[in-house]
C-alpha positions, 0 to 999 in steps of 0.5 A: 500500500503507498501512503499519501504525502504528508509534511511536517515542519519542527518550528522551535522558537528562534526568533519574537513571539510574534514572528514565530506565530506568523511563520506558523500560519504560512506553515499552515497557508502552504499546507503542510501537515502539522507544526512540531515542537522539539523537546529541549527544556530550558532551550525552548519554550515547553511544547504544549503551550506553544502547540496549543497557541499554534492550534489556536491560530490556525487549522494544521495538525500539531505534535511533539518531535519528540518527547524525550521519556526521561525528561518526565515521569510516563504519567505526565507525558501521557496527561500532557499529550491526553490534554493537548489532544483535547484542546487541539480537538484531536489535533495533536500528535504525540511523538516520543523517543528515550533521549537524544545523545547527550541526554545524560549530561543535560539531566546532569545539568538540572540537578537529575542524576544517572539516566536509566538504560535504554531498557528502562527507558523503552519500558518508559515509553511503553508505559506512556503510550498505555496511560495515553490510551487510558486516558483517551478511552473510547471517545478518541485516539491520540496519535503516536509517533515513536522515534526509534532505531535498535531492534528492541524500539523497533518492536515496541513501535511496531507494537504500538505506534502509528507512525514510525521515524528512525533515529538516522545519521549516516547510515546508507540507503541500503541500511535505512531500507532494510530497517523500514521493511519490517514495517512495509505491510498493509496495516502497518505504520506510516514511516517519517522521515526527518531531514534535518539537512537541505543542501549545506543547512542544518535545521536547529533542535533536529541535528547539531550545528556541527554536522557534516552536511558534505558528507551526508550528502556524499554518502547518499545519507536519508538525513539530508535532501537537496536544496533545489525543490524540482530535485528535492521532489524527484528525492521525496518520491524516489523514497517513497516508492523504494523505501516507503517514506511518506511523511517527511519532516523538515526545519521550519529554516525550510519551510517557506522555500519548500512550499512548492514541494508541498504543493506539488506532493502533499496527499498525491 
């Protein structure tokens, strides 16, 4: 089965309040599919009020890219997401991984100590996603988005999310292909695609500002796209059709000029 097109666009707060808002209603105007938050306290505003004024402000969808489960007890990042979809209007997409690199040191640095293992931290992510549905119950379904990469994250997210992304840098194509076959079944999850880098920028909050955006590209890297939209479609659509990408996300440092992807692909 080949899904429709759907974008996204991760929009941290870079600049006023005010300006931010606008950029979120051409995000909306230009027709991707939802405004995403990253999840870094203290750098960033928390997710839930800016995606709540967001959702206030315009029709697109909104979601979490992503909560990182051992930043908040499970409970909490179930209650949040359970709220946001509430007053989103169903809206709101929760998308939770167990941490970024470096999560150790930034607990470290506001008085946490020791991250649990990453066994812990899946069961963390696993014990969110029931409370959401615990709290949903039968009237709604909140959405769940769950970043992931080794074999044990793999089979939570084939268990219990609806779209799956993968926690990519270098790897190759043939590599990327091979982790997205296992989800590649009529009822299987929509598989996301972040691209962090488009052509020699690097999108904020989604990679570090030193990433090698040369070598992604040599490597034919499924993190990074080229900066031409004609190109940049014939890319989206390769990947679709040989891998099953079909929700591709980008920075918002993008999202103006790649409106014109969107137009050309969003829902075909």
């Amino acid at each position: 089965m080949t899904r429709p097109f759907r974008f996204g666009v991760v929009a941290p707060l870079r600049s006023d309040v005010k300006a931010w808002r606008e950029q979120a209603r051409r995000v909306a105007a230009n027709g991707y599919s939802t405004l995403l938050m990253p999840d870094f306290p203290q750098m960033q505003p928390a997710p839930a009020p800016m995606l709540a004024t967001v959702a206030a402000e315009t029709d697109v969808r909104v979601g979490t890219w992503v909560y990182a489960s051992p930043l908040r007890p499970a409970w909490l990042t179930a209650w949040e997401a359970h709220s946001l979809s509430i007053v989103t209007e169903g809206r709101f997409e929760m998308g939770i991984g167990v941490g970024r690199p470096g999560i150790a040191e930034e607990l470290a640095g506001k008085g946490v100590d020791g991250v649990p293992p990453p066994g812990q931290r899946l069961g963390e992510m696993r014990e969110a996603v029931r409370m959401l549905r615990e709290l949903d119950g039968t009237e709604r379904r909140t959405p769940v988005a769950m970043a992931v990469y080794g074999p044990k994250a793999r089979a939570l997210a084939a268990e219990m999310a609806d779209t799956v992304t993968f926690a990519l840098g270098d790897q190759p194509r043939a590599e990327v292909a091979k982790l997205a076959q296992e989800f590649r079944t009529p009822d299987g999850p929509e598989l996301a695609l972040a691209v962090p880098v488009v052509g020699d920028t690097v999108a904020p909050h989604m990679a570090p500002p030193s990433t090698d955006t040369a070598a992604l590209h040599a490597a034919d890297a499924m993190a990074a796209l080229p900066d031409d939209p004609a190109a940049a479609i014939d890319e989206i659509q390769r990947r679709r059709e040989e891998i099953g990408f079909s929700y591709f996300v980008f920075g918002a440092h993008v999202a103006d000029k790649f409106a014109p992807v969107v137009a050309a692909l969003a829902g075909r």
